[in-house]
C-alpha positions in Angstrom: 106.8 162.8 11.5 104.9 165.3 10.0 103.4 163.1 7.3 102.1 160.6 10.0 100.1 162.8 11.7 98.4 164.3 8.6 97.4 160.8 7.6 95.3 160.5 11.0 94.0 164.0 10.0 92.8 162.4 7.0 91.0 159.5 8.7 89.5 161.7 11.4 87.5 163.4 8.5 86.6 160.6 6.9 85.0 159.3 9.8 83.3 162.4 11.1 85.3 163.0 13.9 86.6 165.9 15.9 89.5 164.5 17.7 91.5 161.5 18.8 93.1 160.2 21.8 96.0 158.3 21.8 97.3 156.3 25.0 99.4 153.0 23.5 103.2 153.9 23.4 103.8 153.9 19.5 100.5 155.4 19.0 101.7 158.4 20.7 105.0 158.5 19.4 103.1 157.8 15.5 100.8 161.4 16.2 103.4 163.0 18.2 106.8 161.9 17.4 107.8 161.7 21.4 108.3 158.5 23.4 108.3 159.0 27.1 110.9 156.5 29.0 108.9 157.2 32.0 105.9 155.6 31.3 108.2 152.8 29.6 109.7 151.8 33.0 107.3 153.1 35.3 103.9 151.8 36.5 101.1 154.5 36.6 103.6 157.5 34.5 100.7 157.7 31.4 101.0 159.5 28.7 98.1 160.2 26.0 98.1 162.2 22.6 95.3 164.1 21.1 94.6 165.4 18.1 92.4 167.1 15.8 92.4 168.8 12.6 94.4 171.5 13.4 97.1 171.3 16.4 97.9 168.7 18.7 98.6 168.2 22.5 100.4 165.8 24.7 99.5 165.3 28.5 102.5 164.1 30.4 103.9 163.5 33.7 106.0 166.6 34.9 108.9 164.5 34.6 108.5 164.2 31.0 108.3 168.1 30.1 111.6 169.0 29.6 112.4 165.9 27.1 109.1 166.9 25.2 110.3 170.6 24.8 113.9 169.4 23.2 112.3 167.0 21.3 110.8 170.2 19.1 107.0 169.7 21.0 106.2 173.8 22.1 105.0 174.5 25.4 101.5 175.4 24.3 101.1 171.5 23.4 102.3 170.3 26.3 99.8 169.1 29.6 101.6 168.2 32.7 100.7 166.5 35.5 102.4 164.6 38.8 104.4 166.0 41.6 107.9 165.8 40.1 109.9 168.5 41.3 112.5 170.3 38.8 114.7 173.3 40.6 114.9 175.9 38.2 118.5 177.9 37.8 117.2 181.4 37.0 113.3 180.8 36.9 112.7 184.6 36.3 114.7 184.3 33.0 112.3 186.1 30.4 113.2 183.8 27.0 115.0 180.7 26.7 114.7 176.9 27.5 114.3 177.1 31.3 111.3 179.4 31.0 109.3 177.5 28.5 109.5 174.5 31.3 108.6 176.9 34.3 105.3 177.7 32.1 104.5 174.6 31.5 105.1 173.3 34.7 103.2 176.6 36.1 100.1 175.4 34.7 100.0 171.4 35.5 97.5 169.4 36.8 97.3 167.0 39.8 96.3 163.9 37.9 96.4 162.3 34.5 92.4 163.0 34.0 92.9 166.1 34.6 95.5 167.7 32.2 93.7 165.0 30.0 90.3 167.3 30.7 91.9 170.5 30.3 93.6 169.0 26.6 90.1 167.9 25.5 88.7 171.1 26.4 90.9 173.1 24.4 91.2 170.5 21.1 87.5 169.4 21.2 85.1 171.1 23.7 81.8 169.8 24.1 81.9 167.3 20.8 81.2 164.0 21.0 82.8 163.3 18.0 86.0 161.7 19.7 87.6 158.0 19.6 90.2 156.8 22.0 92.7 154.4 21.8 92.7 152.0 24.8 95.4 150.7 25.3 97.3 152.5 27.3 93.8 154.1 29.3 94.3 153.7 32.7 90.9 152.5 34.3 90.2 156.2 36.0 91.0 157.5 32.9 88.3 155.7 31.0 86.2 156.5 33.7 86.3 159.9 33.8 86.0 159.5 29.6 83.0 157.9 29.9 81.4 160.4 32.0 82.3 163.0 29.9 81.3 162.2 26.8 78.7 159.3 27.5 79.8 155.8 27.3 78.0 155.3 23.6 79.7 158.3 21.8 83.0 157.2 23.6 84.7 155.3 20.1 87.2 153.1 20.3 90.2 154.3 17.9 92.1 150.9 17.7 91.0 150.2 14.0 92.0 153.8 13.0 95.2 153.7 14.0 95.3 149.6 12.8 94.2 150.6 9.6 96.8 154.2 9.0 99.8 152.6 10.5 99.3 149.0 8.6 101.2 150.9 5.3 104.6 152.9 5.7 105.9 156.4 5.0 109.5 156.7 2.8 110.6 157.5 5.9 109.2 154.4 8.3 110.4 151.9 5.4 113.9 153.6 5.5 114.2 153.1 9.3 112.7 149.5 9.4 115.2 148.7 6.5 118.0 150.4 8.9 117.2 148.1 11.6 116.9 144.9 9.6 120.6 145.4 8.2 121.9 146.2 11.8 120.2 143.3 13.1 121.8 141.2 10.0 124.9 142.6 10.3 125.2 141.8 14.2 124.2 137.8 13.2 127.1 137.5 11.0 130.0 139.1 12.9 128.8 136.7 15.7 128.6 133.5 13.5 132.2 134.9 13.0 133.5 135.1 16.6 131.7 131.1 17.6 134.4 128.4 19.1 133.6 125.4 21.0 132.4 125.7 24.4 131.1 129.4 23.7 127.8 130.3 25.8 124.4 131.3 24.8 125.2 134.2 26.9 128.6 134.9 25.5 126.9 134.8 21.8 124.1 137.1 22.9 127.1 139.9 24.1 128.9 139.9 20.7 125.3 140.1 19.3 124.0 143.5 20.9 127.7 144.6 21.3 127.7 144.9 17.2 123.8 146.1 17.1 125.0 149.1 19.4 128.2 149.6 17.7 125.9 150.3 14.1 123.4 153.0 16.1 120.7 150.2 16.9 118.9 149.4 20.3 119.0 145.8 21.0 115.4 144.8 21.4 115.1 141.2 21.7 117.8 138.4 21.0 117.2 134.7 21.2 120.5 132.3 20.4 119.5 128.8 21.0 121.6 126.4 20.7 121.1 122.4 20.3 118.0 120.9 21.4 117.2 124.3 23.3 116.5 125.6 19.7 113.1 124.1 19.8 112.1 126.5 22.5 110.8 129.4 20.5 111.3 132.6 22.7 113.9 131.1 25.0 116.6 133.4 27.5 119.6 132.6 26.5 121.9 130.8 29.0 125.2 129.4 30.3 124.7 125.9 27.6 128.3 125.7 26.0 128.1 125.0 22.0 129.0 121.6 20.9 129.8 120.1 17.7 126.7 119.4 15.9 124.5 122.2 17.7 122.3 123.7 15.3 122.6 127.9 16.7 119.2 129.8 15.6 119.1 133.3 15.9 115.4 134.8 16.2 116.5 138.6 16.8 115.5 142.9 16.8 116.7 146.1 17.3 115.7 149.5 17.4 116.4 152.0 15.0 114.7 155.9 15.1 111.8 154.1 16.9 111.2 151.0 14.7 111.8 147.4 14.9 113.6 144.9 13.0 112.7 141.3 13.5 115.1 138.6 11.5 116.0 135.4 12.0 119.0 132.9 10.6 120.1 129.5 11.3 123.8 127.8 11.5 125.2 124.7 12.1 128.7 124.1 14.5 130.1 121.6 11.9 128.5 119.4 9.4 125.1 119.2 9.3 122.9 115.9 9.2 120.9 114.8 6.1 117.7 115.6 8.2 119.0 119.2 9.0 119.7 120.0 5.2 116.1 118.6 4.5 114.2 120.3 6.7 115.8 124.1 6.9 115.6 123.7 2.7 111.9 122.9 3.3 111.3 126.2 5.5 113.3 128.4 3.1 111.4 126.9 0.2 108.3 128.0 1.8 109.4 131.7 2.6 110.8 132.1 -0.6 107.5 131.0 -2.3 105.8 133.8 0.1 107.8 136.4 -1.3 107.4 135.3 -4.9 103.7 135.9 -4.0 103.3 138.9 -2.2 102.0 141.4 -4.7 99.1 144.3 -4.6 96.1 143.0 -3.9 96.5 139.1 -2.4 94.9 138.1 0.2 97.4 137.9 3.6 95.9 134.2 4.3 96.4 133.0 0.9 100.8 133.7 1.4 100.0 131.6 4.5 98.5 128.8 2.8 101.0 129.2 -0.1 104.0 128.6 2.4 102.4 126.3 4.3 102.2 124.3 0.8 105.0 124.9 0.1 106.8 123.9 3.2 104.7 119.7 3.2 105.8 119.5 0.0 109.3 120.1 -0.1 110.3 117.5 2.9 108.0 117.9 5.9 104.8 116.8 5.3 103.7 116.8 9.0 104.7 120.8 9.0 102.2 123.0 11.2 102.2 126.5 12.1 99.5 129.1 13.3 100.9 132.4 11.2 103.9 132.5 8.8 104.8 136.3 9.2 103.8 139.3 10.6 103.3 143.5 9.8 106.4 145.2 11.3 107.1 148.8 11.9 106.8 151.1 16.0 105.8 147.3 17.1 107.2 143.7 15.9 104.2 142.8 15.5 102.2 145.3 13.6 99.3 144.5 11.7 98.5 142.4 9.4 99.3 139.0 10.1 100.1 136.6 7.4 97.8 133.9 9.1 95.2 131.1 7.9 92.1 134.0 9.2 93.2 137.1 7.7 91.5 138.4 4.7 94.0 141.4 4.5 94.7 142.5 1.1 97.7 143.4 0.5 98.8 147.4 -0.3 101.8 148.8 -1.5 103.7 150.4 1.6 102.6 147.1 3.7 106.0 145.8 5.3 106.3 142.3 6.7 108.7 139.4 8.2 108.5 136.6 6.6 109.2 133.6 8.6 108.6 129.9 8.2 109.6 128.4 11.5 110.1 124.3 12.5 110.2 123.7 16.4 110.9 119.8 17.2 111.1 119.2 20.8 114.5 117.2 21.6 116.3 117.8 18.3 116.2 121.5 17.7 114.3 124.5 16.1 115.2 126.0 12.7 114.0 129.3 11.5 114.8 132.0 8.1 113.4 135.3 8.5 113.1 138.1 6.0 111.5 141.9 6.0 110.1 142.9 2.8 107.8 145.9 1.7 105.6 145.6 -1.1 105.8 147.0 -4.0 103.2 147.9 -6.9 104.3 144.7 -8.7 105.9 142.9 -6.0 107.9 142.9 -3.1 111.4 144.2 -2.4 113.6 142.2 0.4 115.6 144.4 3.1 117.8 141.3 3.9 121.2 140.9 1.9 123.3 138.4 3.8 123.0 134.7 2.2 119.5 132.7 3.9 121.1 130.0 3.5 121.9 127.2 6.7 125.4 128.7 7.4 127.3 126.0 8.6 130.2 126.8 11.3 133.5 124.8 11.3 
């Protein structure tokens, strides 16, 4: 994660700055390559990164500091704070791993602001050259920002790390790309295992049963069957499959911190005439997207294109706010391939493509691809057929 953190070097000189703070959950995993389960599940655990030219540090809850050290961080980066109480076999030990946590515990703080004080002391003392991502500030914690630095010279780091993180590393394309196949993989070997009367529910255990099997984390998975494929981001439940259902996977994983996002749709016998219309229409549409992603283009003009694309091949009625999305530490990472934004496109951009139809009391059907662009085009992670898989 090396490379990561020198490209936020890079933007902190170009915009004059001294140091950054980092508070969102894949911010601080992009500068420091550490995500903290603790402040995943638990209200009020906060975690921030800050960096500057030179070195880094990491305030985190005392809970936290003996993850951080195996996870290669040193105990000079680290900040603790909290109450959490660790019983130390040996504390007087002069080298090894239980005395690099008894120093850093030694030295923590009582509160979030304060190891966050004592961190911006050492990486930027009295400059006022600093920008802070918000979004995982707590409101004491901006607070006590504010009066620090002065609410004016307090920037807000969101477009720095929107901007850096929009294009991928060899190394982030190689882990989304990971995740997509798992995720596709996992569709497949369910469509495989689907009989009469199976449950949403049953579907969704072979589904994350095969994403763990392959070394991902399931993240989300929505299997919708019959009319309840209309409903976009649906729980799956106890609905047994029927002949005719249309079954429309919208699903993620996990894989060495990044996200897959793909979607497929099948049919549980034959299809109607209207259901081979109307999912050729959608995969007309994404198809023309990723005939048109190149260098360059404008992200709204791939969502017109589809959009076009999709009236004109057999629903003319078709609507849809955004026709894909940036992917990478989030499922939805920036750009958006929407009607508003003027993005152009860069090499290193990678994005899910989707062209999704929701009809309320017939069913939904959705194809969804991950592709990175390329300096002429666009590769595609995706290798099972897009095609509407149909079921006997």
């Amino acid at each position: 994660m090396q490379e990561l953190r020198q490209r936020i070097q890079t933007a902190l000189k170009a915009e004059g700055l001294d140091a950054i703070v980092a508070s969102a959950p894949e911010n601080v995993f992009y500068v420091s390559g550490y995500r903290s389960l603790a402040s995943s599940v638990i209200r009020g655990v906060q975690i921030y990164a800050v960096l500057n030219s030179q070195s880094l540090a990491l305030v985190l809850s005392r809970a936290d500091v003996p993850c951080a050290l195996e996870a290669g961080l040193s105990e000079d980066e680290l900040f603790s704070y909290g109450g959490f109480h660790f019983d130390l076999e040996e504390p007087d030990h002069p080298k090894g791993f239980p005395m690099e946590i008894q120093t850093v515990l030694s030295r923590s703080y009582g509160t979030p602001m304060e190891a966050l004080s004592a961190a911006l002391d050492q990486m930027a003392g009295s400059s006022k050259g600093v920008a802070v991502d918000r979004g995982g500030v707590s409101l004491e914690v901006w607070e006590g920002l504010t009066n620090r630095f002065g609410t004016p010279q307090v920037r807000d780091a969101a477009d720095i790390f929107r901007t850096v993180r929009r294009t991928k590393t060899e190394e982030e394309v190689s882990r989304i790309e990971r995740a997509t196949r798992i995720s596709e993989d996992a569709i497949f070997a369910t469509l495989d295992q689907v009989r009469e009367g199976m449950t949403e529910q049953e579907m969704v255990q072979i589904f994350e049963q095969q994403e763990l099997k392959d070394g991902g984390r399931p993240w989300f998975t929505v299997i919708a069957c019959g009319e309840r494929a209309a409903f976009a981001d649906s729980p799956a439940t106890s609905r047994p499959l029927k002949r005719g259902d249309i079954i429309r996977f919208d699903v993620g994983c996990t894989y060495g911190g990044y996200h897959s996002d793909i979607a497929r749709t099948a049919v549980f016998g034959p299809p109607t005439t209207k259901l081979v219309d109307y999912y050729n229409a959608i995969l007309a549409g994404e198809q023309q997207e990723f005939e048109f992603l190149r260098p360059g283009v404008p992200a709204s003009e791939v969502f017109y294109r589809a959009m076009e694309t999709v009236k004109s091949e057999g629903i003319p009625h078709y609507k849809r706010h955004h026709c894909g999305h940036g992917i990478g530490l989030e499922v939805y990472d920036p750009p958006l391939i929407g009607p508003n934004d003027q993005t152009l496109l860069e090499e290193g951009m990678v994005f899910c493509l989707e062209t999704p139809y929701y009809e309320i009391g017939w069913g939904g059907l959705l194809v969804e691809d991950t592709v990175v662009i390329t300096k002429d085009g666009a590769r595609m992670f995706n290798q099972r057929p897009r095609e509407l898989q149909i079921v006997e």
